[in-house]
N, CA, C and O of each residue as an XYZ file, in Angstrom:
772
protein
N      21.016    -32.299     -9.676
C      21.270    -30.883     -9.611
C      20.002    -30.125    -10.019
O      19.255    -30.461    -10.938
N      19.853    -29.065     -9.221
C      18.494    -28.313     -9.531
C      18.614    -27.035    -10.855
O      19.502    -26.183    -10.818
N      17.704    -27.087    -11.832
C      17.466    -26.156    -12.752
C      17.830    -24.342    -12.052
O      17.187    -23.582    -11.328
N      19.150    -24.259    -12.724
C      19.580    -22.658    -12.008
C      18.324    -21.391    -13.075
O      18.133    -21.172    -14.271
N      17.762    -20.871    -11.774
C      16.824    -19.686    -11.946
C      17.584    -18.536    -13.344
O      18.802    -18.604    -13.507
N      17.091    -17.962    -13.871
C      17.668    -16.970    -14.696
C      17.220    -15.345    -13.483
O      16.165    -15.040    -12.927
N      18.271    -14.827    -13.498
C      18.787    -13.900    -12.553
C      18.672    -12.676    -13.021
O      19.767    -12.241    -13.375
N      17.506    -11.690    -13.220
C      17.187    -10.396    -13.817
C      17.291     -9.263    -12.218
O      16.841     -9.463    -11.089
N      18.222     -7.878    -12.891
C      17.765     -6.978    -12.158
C      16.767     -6.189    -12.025
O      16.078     -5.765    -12.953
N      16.600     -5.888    -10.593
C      15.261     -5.292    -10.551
C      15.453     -3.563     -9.893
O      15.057     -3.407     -8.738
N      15.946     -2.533    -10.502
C      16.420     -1.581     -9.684
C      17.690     -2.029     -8.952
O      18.074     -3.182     -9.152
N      18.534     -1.057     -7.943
C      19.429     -1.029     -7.437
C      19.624     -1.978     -6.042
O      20.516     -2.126     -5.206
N      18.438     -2.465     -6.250
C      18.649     -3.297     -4.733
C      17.450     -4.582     -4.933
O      16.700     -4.948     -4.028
N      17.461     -4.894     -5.693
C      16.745     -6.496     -6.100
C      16.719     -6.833     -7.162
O      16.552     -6.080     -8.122
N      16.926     -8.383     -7.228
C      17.150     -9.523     -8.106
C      16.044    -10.206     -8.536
O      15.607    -10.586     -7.449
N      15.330    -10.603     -9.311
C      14.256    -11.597     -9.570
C      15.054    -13.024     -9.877
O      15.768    -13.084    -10.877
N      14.923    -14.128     -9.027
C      15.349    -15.191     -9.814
C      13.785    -16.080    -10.510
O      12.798    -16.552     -9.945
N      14.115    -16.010    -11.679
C      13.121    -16.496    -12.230
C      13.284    -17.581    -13.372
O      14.072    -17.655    -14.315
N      12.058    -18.546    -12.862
C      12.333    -20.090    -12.822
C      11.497    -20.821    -14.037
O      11.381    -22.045    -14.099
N      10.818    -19.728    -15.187
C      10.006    -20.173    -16.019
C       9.069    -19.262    -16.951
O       8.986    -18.088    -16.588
N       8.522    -19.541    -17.828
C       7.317    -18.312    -18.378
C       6.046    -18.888    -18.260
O       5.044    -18.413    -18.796
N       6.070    -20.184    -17.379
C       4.278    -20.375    -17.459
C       3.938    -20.250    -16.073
O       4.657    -19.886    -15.142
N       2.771    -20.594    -16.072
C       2.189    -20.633    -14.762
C       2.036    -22.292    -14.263
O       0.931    -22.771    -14.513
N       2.902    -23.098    -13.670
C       2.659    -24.780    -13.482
C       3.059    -24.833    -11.735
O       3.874    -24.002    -11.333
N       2.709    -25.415    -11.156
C       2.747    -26.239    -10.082
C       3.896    -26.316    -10.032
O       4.319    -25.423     -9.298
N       5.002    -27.175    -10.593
C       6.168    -27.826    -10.599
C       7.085    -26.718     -9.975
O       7.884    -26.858     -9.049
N       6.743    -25.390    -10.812
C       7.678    -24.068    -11.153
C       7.342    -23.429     -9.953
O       8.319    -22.846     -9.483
N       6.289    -23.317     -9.258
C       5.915    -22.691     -7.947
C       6.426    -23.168     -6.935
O       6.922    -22.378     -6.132
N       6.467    -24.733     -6.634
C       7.294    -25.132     -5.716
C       8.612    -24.760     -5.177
O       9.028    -24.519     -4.044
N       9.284    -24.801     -6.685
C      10.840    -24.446     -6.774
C      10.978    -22.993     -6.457
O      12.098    -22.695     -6.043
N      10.128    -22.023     -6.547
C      10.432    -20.684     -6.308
C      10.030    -20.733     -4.509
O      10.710    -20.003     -3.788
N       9.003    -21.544     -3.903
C       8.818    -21.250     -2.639
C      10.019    -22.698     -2.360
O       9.485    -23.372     -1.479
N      10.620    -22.997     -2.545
C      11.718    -23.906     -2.075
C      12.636    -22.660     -1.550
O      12.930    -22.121     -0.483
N      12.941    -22.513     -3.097
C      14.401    -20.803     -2.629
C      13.980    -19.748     -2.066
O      14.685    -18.786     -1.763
N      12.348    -19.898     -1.819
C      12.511    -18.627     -0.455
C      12.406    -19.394      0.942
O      12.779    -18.755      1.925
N      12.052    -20.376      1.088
C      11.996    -20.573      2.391
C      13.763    -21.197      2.731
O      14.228    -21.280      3.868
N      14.296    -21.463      1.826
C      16.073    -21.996      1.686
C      17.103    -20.376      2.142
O      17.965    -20.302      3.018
N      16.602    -19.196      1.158
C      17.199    -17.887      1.502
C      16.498    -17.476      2.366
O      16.891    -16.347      2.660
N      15.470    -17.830      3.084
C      14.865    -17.305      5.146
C      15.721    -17.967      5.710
O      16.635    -17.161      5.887
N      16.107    -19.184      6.223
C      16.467    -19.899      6.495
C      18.337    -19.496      6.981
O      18.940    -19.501      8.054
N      18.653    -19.247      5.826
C      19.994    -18.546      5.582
C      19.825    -17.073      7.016
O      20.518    -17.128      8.031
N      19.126    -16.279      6.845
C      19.547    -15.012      7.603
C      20.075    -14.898      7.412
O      20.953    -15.587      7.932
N      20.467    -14.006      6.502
C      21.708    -12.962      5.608
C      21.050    -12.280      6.221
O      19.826    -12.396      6.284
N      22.144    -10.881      7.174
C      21.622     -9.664      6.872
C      21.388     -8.943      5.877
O      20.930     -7.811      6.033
N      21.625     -9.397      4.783
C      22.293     -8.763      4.124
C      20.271     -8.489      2.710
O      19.865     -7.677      1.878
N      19.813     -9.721      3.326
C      18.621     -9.804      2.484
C      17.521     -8.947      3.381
O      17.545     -8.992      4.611
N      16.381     -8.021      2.506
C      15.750     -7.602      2.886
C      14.659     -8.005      2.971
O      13.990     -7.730      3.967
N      13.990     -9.030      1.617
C      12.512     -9.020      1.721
C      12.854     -9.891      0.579
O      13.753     -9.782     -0.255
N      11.521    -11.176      0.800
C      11.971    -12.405     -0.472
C      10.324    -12.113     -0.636
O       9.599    -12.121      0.358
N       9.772    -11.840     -2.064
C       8.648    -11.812     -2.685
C       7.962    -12.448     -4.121
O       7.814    -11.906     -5.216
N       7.584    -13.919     -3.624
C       7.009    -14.955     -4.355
C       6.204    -14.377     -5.588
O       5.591    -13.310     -5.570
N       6.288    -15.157     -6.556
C       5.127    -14.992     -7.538
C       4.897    -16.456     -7.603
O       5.264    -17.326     -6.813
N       3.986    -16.589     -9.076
C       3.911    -17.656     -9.934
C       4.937    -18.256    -10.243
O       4.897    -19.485    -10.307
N       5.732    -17.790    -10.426
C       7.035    -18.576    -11.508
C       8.490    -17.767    -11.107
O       9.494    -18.307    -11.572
N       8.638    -16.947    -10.570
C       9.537    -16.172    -10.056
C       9.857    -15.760     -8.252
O       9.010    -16.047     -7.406
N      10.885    -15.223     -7.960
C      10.652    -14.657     -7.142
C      12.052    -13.619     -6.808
O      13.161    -14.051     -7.122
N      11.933    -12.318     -6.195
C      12.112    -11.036     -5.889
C      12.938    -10.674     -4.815
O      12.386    -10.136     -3.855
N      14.082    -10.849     -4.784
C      14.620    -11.103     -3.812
C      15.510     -9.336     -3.203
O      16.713     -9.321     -3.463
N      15.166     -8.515     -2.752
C      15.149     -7.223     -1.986
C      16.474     -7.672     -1.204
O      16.605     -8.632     -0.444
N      17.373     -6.767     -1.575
C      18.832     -6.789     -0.371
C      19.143     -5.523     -0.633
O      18.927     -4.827     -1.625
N      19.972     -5.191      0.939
C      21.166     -3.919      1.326
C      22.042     -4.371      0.215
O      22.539     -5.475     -0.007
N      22.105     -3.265     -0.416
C      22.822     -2.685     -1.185
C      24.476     -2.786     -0.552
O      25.348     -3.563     -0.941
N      24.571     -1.897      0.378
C      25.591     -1.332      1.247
C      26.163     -3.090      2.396
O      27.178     -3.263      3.071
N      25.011     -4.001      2.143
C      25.435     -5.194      2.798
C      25.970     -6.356      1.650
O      26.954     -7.080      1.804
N      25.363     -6.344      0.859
C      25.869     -7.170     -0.228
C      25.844     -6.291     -1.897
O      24.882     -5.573     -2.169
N      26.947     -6.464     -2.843
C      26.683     -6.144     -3.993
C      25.565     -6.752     -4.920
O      24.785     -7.615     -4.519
N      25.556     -6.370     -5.851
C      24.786     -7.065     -6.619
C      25.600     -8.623     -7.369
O      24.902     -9.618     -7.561
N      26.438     -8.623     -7.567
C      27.307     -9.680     -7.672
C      27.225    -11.288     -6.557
O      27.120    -12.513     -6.609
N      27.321    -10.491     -5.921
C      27.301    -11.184     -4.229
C      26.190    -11.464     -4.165
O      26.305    -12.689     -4.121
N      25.038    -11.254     -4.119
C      23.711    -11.571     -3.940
C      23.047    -12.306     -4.970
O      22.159    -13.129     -4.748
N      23.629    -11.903     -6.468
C      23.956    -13.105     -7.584
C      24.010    -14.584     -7.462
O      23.441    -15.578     -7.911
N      25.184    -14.183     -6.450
C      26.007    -15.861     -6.320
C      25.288    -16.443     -5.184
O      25.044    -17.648     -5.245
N      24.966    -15.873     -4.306
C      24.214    -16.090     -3.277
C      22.779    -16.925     -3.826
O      22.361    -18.031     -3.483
N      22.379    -16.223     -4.524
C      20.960    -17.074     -5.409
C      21.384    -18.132     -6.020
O      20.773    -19.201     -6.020
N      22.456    -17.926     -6.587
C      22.323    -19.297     -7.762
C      23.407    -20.347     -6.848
O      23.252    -21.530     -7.153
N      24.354    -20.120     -5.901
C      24.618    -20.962     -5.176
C      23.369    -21.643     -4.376
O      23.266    -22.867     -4.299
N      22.550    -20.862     -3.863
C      20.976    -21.448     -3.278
C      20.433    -22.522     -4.069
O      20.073    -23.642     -3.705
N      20.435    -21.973     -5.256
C      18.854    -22.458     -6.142
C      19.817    -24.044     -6.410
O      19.299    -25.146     -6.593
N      20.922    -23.824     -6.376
C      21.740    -24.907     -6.979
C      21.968    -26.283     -6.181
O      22.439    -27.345     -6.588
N      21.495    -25.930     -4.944
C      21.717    -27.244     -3.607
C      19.992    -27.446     -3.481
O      19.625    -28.487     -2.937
N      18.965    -26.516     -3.950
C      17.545    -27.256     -3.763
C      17.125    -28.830     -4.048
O      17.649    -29.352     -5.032
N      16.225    -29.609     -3.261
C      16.403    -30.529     -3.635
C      15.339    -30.855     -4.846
O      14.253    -30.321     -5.075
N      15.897    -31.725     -5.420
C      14.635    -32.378     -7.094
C      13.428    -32.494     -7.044
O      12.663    -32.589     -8.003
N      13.087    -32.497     -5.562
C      11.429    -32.787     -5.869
C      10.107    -31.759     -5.846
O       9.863    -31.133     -4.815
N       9.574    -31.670     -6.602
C       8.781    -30.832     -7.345
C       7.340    -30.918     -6.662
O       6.519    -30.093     -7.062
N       7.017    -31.648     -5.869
C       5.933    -31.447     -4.612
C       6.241    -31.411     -3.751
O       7.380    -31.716     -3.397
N       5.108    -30.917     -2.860
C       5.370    -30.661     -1.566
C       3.970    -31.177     -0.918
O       2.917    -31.410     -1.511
N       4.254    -31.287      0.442
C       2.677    -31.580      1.089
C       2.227    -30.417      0.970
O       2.793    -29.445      0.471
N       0.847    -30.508      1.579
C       0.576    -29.222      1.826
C      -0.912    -29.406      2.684
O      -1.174    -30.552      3.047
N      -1.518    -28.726      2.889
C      -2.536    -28.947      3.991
C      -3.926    -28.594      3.330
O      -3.431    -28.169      2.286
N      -5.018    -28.471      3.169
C      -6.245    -28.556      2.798
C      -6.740    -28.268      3.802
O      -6.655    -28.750      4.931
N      -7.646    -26.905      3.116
C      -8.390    -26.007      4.029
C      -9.565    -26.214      3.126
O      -9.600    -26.012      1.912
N     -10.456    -26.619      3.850
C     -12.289    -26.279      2.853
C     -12.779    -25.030      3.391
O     -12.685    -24.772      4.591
N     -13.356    -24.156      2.454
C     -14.144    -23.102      2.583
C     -15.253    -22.785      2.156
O     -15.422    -22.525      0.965
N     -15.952    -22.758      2.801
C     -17.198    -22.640      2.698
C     -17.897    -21.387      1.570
O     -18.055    -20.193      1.826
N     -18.168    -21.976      0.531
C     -18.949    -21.118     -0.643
C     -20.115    -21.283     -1.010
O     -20.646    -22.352     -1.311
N     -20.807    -19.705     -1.003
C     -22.135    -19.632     -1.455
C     -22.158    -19.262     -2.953
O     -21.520    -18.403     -3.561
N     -23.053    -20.134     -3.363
C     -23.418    -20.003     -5.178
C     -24.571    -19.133     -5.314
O     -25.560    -19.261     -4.591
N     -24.461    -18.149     -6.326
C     -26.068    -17.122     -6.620
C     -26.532    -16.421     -6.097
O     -25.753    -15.939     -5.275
N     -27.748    -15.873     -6.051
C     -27.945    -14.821     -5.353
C     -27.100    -13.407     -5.447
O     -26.563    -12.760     -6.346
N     -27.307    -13.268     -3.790
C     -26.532    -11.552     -3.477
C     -25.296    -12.194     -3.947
O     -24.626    -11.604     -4.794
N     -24.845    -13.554     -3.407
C     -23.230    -13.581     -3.305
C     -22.654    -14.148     -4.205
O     -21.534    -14.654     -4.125
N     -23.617    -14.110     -5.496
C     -22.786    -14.670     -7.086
C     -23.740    -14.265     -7.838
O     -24.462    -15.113     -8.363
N     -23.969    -12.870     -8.069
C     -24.949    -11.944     -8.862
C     -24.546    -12.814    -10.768
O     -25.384    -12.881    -11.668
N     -23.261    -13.277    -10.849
C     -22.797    -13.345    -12.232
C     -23.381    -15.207    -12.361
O     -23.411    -15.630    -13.517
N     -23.677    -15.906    -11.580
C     -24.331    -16.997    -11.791
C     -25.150    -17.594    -12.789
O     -25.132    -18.791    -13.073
N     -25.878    -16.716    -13.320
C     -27.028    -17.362    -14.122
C     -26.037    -16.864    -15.661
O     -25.815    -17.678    -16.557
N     -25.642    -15.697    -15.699
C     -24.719    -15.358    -16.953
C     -23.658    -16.554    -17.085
O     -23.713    -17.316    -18.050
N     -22.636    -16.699    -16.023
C     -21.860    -17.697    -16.419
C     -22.555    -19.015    -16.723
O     -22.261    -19.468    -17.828
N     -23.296    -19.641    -16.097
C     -23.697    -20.783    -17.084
C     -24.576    -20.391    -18.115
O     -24.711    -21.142    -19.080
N     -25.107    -19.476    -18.063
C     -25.531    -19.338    -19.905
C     -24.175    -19.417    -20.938
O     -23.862    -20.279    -21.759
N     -23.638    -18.391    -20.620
C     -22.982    -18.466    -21.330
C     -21.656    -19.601    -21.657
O     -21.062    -19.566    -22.735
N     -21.214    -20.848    -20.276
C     -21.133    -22.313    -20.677
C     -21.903    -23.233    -21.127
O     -21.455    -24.366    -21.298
N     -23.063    -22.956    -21.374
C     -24.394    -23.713    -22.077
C     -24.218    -24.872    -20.939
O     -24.038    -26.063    -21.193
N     -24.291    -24.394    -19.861
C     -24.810    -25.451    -18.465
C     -26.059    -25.141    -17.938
O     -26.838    -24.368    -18.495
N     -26.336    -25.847    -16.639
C     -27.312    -25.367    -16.078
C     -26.713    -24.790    -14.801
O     -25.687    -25.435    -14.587
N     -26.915    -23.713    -13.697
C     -26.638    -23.452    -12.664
C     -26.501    -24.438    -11.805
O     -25.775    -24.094    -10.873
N     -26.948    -25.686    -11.706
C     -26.422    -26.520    -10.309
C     -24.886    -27.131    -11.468
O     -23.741    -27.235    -11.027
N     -25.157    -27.347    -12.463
C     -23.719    -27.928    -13.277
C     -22.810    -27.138    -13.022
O     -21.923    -27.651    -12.339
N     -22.597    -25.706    -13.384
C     -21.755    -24.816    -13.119
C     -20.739    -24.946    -11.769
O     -19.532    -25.189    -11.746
N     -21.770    -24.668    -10.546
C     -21.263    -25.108     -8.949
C     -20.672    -26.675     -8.550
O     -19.730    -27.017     -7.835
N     -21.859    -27.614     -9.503
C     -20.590    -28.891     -9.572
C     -19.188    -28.998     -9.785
O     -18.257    -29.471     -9.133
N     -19.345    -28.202    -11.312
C     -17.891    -28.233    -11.744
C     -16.761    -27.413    -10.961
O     -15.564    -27.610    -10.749
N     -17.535    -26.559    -10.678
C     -16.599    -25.669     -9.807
C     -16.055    -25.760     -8.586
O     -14.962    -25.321     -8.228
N     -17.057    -26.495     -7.795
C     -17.355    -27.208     -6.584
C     -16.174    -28.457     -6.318
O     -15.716    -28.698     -5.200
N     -15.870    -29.028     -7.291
C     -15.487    -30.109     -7.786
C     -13.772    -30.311     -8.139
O     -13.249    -31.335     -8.579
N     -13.088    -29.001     -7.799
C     -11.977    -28.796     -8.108
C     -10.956    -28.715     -6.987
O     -11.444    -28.133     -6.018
N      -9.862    -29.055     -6.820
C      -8.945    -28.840     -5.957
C      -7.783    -27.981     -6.139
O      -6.856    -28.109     -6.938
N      -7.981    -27.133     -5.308
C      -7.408    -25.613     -5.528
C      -5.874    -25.323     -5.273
O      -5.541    -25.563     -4.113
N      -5.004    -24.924     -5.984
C      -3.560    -25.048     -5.157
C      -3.311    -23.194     -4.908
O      -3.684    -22.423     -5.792
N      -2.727    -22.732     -3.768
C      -2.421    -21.623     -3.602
C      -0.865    -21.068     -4.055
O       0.136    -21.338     -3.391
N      -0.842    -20.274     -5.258
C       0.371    -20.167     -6.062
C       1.244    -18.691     -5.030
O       2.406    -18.483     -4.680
N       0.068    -18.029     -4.877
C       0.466    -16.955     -3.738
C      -0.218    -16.109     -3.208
O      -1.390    -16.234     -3.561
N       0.004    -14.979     -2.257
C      -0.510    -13.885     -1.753
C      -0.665    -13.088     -2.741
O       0.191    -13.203     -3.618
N      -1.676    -12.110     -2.949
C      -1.824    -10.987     -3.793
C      -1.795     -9.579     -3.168
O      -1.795     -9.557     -1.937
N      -1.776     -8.630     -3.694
C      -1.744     -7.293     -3.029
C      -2.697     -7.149     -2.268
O      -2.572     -6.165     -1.539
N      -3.764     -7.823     -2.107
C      -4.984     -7.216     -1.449
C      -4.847     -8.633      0.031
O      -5.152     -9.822     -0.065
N      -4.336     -7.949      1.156
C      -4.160     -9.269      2.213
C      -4.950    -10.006      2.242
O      -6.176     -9.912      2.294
N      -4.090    -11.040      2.200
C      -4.992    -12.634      2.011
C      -5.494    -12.817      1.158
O      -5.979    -13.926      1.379
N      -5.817    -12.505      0.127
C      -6.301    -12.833     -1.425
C      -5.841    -13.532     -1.983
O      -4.934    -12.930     -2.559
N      -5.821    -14.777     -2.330
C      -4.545    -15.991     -2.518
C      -5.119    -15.940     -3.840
O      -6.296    -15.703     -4.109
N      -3.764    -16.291     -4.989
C      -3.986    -16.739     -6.234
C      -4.034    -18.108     -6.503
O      -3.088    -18.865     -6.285
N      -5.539    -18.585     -7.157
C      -5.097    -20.354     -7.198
C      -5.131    -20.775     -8.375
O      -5.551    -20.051     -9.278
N      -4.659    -22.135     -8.614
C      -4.696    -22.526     -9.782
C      -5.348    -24.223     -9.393
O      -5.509    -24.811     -8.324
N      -5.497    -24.451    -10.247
C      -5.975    -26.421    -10.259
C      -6.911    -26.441    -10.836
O      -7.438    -27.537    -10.642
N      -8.073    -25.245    -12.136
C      -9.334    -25.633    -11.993
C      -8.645    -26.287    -13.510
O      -7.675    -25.929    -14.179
N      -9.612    -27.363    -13.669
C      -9.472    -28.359    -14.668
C      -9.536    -27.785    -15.638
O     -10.225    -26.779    -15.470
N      -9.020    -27.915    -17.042
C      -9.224    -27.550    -18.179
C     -10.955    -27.574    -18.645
O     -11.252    -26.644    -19.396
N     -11.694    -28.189    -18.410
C     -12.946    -28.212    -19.150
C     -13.550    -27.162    -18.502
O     -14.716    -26.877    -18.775
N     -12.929    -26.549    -17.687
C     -13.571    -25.399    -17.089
C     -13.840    -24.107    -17.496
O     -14.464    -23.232    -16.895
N     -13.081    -24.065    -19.029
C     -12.691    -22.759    -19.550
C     -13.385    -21.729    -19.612
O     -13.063    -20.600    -19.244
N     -14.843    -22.242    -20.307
C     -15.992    -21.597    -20.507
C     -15.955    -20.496    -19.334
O     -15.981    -19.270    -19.451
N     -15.902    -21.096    -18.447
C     -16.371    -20.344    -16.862
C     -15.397    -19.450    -16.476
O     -15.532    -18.319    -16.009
N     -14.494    -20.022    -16.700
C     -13.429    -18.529    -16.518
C     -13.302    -17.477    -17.079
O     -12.936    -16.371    -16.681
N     -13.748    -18.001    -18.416
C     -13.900    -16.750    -19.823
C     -14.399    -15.684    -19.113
O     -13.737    -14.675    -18.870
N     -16.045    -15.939    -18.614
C     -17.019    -15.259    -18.546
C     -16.733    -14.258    -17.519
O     -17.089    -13.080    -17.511
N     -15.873    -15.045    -16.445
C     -15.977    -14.249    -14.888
C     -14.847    -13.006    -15.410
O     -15.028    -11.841    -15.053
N     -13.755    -13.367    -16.228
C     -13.039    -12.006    -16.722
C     -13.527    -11.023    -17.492
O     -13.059     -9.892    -17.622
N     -14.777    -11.622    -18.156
C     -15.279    -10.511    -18.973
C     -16.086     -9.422    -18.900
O     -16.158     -8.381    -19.553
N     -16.804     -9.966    -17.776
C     -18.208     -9.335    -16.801
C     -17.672     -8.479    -15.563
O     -17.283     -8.988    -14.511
N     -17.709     -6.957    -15.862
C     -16.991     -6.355    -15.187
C     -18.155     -5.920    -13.931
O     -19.112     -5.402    -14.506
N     -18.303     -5.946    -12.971
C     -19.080     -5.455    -11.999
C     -18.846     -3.864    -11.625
O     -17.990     -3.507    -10.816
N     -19.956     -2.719    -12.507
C     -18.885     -1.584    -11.877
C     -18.968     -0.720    -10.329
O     -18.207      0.111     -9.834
N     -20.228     -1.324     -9.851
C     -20.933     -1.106     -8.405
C     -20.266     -1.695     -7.303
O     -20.299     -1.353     -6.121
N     -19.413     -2.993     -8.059
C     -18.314     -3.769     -7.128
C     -16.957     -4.115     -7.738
O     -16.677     -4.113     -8.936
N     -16.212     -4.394     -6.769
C     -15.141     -4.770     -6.899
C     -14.921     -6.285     -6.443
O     -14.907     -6.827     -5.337
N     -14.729     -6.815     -7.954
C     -14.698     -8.443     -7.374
C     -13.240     -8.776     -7.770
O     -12.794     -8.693     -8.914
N     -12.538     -9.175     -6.635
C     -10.938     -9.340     -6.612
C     -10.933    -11.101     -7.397
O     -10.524    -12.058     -6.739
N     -11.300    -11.217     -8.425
C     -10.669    -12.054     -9.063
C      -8.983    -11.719     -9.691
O      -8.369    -10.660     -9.559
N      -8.567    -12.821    -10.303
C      -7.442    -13.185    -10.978
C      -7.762    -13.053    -12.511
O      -8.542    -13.698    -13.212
N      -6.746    -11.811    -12.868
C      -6.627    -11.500    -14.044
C      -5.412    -12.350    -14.521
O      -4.270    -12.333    -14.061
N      -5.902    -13.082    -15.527
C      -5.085    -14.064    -16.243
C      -5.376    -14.748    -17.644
O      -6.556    -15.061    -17.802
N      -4.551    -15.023    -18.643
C      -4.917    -15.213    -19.815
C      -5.584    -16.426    -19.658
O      -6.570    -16.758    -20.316
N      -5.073    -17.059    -18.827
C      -5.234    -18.902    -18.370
C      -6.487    -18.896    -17.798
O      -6.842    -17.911    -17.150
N      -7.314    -19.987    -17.961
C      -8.782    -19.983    -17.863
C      -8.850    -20.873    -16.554
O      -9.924    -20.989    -15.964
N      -7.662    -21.524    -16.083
C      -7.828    -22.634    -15.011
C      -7.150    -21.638    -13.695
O      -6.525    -22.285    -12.854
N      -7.224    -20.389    -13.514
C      -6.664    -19.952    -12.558
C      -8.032    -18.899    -12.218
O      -8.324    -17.907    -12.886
N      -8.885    -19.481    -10.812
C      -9.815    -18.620    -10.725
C     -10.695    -19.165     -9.418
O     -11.243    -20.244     -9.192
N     -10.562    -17.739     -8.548
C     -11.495    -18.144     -7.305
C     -12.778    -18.826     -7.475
O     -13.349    -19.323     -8.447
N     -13.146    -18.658     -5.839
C     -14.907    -18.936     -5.908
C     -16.010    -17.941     -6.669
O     -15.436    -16.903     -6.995
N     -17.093    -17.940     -6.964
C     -17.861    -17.379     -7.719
C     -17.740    -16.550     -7.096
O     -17.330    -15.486     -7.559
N     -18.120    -16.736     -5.481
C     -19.012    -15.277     -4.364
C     -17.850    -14.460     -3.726
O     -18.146    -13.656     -2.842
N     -16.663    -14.590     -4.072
C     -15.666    -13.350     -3.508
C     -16.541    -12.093     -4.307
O     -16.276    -11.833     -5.481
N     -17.497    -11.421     -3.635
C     -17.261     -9.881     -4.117
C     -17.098     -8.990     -2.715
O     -17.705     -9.332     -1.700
N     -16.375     -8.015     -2.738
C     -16.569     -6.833     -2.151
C     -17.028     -5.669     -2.718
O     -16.909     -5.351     -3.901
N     -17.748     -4.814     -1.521
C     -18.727     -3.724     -2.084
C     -17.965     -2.481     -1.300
O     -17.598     -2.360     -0.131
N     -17.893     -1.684     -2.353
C     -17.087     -0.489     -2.000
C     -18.019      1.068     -2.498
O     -18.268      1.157     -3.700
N     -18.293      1.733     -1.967
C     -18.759      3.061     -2.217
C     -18.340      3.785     -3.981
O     -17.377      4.551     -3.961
N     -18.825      3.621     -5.005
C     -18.379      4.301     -6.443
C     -18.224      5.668     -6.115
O     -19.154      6.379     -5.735
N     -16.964      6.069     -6.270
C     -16.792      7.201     -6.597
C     -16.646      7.623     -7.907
O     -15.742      7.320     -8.686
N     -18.259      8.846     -8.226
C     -18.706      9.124     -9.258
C     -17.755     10.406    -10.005
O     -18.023     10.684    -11.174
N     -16.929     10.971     -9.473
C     -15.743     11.580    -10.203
C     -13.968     11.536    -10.040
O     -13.390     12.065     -9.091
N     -13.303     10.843    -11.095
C     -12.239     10.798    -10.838
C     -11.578     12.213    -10.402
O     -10.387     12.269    -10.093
C-alpha cells in the first residue's frame, strides 16, 4: 500500500497533496506518479495538476467536484500507486561552458572552495543531474543530484548576487540542488523602481 499524501487546502478550488518536508528523489517520484495517475483519469472535473519537489497542486471546478470529492479522489489515487520509488528516465547531455563571459562567478567560486578552476568544473562536470521540476521561468528545470562534497560551491553561487544580470539559479537552503555555472541571462537594469 502506498504512503497516503497529507491533503492541505489551497483557496476555494485546490488541494495540495503533499508527500513530505524534504527535498529526496524517492518523494518526487511519488508526486509525479499521482499526477500522471490523476491525467490519466480525465475528470472533468480537474483543472490543472502542478508538481513541486515534494508536493503537488491539484486545481478543480469547484461547481464539478466539492472539495470533499476531490479529497477522496486524491487519496483514493495516491492509495492504488504502485511501491516503486524509481523510475527510468532518459539522459539528456548539455553542453556547458565554464568561465569567461559565460561563468563571470568562476574564479570566486573556487576561491572561495579552496579549489582550483579546472577542479571546480570537474566536480561539477562530474555529477548526474535529476530534474525535480519546471520552474516559473519556461523550461528552467530544478535539479538535484549534486553530491554532497559539493557544498562549498553551492554556498557561493547563492551568495554572489549578479546585479547587471539575472542568473536563474535555484534558491535553496540545500547546497546539492544547483544548475550549470553559465545559465546567465542579461536583461536591461532598470535604474528606478
Amino acid at each position: 500500500m502506498s504512503p497516503a499524501p497529507r491533503l492541505l487546502p489551497a483557496g476555494d478550488s485546490a488541494v495540495v497533496a503533499e508527500y513530505g518536508d524534504a527535498i529526496d528523489v524517492r518523494v518526487n517520484v511519488r508526486v509525479r506518479q499521482l499526477q500522471r495517475t490523476l491525467e490519466a483519469l480525465a475528470h472533468p472535473g480537474l483543472v490543472e495538476l502542478v508538481p513541486t519537489y515534494r508536493s503537488l497542486m491539484v486545481h478543480y471546478d469547484p461547481i464539478v467536484l466539492s472539495r470533499e470529492a476531490i479529497e477522496h479522489l486524491i487519496a483514493e489515487t495516491a492509495e492504488r500507486l504502485p511501491e516503486e520509488t524509481r523510475e527510468p528516465g532518459r539522459t539528456v547531455e548539455i553542453p556547458v561552458t565554464y568561465g569567461g563571459a559565460a561563468g563571470p562567478d568562476l574564479a570566486d567560486v573556487a576561491a572561495f572552495a579552496g579549489l582550483k578552476e579546472g577542479q571546480v568544473v570537474e566536480l561539477h562536470a562530474s555529477g548526474d543531474y535529476t530534474v525535480f521540476m519546471l520552474g516559473f521561468m519556461p523550461g528552467f528545470p530544478y535539479l538535484g543530484g549534486l553530491p554532497q562534497r559539493h557544498d562549498r560551491i553551492g554556498i557561493i553561487r547563492r551568495r554572489r548576487i549578479l546585479y547587471r544580470q539575472v542568473t536563474p539559479f535555484v534558491f535553496t537552503a540545500k547546497p546539492d540542488f544547483l544548475p550549470p555555472l553559465s545559465y546567465h541571462l542579461n536583461f536591461p537594469v532598470r535604474e528606478n523602481y
